[in-house]
C-alpha positions in Angstrom: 245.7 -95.7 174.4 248.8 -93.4 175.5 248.5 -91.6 178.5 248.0 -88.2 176.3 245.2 -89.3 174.8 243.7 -90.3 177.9 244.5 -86.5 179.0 243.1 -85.2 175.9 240.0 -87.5 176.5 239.7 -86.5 180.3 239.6 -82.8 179.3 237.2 -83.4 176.4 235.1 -84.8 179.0 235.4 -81.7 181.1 234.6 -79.4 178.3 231.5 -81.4 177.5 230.3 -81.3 180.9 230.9 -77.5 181.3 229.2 -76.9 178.3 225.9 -79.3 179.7 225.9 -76.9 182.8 226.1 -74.2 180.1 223.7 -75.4 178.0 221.0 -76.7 180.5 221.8 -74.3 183.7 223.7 -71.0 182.5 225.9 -72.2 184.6 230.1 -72.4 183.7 231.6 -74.4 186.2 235.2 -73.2 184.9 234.4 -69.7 185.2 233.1 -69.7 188.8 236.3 -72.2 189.8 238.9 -70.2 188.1 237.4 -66.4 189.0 235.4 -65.9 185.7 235.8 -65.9 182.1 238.4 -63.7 181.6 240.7 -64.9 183.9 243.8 -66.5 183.0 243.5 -69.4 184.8 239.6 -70.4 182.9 241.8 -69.1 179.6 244.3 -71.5 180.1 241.4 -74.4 180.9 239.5 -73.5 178.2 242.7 -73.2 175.9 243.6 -76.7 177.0 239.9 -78.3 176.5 240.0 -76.7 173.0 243.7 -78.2 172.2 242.1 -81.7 173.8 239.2 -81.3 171.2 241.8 -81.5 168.2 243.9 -84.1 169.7 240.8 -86.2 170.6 239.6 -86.4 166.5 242.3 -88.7 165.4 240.5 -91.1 167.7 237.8 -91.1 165.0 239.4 -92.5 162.9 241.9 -94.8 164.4 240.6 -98.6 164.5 240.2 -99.7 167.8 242.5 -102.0 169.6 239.2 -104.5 170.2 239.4 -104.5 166.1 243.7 -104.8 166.0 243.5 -108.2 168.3 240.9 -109.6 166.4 242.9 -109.3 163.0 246.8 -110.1 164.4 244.9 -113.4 165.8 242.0 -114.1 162.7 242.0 -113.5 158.9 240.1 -110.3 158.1 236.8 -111.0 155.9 237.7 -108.9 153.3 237.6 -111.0 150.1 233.9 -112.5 150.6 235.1 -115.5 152.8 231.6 -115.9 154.9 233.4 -118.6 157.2 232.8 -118.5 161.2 235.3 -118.3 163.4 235.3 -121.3 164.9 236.7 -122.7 161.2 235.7 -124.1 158.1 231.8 -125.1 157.3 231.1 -129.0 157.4 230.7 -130.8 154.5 227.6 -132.9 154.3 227.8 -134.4 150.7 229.1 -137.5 151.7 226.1 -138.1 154.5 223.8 -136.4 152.2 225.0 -139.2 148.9 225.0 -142.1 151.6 221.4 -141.1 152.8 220.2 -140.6 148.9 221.2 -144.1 148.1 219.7 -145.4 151.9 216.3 -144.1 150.4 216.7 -145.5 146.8 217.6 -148.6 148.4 214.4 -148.7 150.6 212.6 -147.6 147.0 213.8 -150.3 145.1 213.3 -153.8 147.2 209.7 -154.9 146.8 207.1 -155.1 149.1 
């Protein structure tokens, strides 16, 4: 994440908590910091939370960086392969064939 993201994220954080206070307590915290709602200086903050807002959406829709390591390193599952990451499923035909004819054997001799 660039450092202005984490900016925009930081004062989207502040903007949500100010509007908690607002929301639960009638209480803006930027308003009583910055000498009330009309002054420039809670404009400027609230200007700046707004701005954060709209720079904060594309991280909607970006794919995390979690999800980018997993593909650079793995194949992505997007053509029905149901295979586990640790690699291919075993196959048991072989054991299963040599155990059939183990049985049939048993079956056959006489008792």
């Amino acid at each position: 994440m660039s450092m202005i993201s984490r900016i925009a994220l930081a004062l989207v954080i502040i903007g949500a908590l100010n509007w908690g206070l607002i929301g639960f307590f009638k209480f803006d915290l930027v308003a009583t910091l910055f000498g009330g709602q009309g002054a420039i200086l809670s404009r400027i903050v609230y200007g700046l939370v707004g701005l954060s807002g709209l720079a904060c959406l594309g991280l909607l829709f970006k794919p995390s960086e979690e999800m980018d390591v997993v593909t650079d390193t793995h194949t992505r599952y997007t053509d029905g392969d149901l295979r586990t990451e640790f690699g291919e499923e075993p196959d048991f035909r072989k054991e299963r064939e040599a155990a059939k004819r183990k049985r049939d054997k048993r079956n056959e001799e006489p008792k």
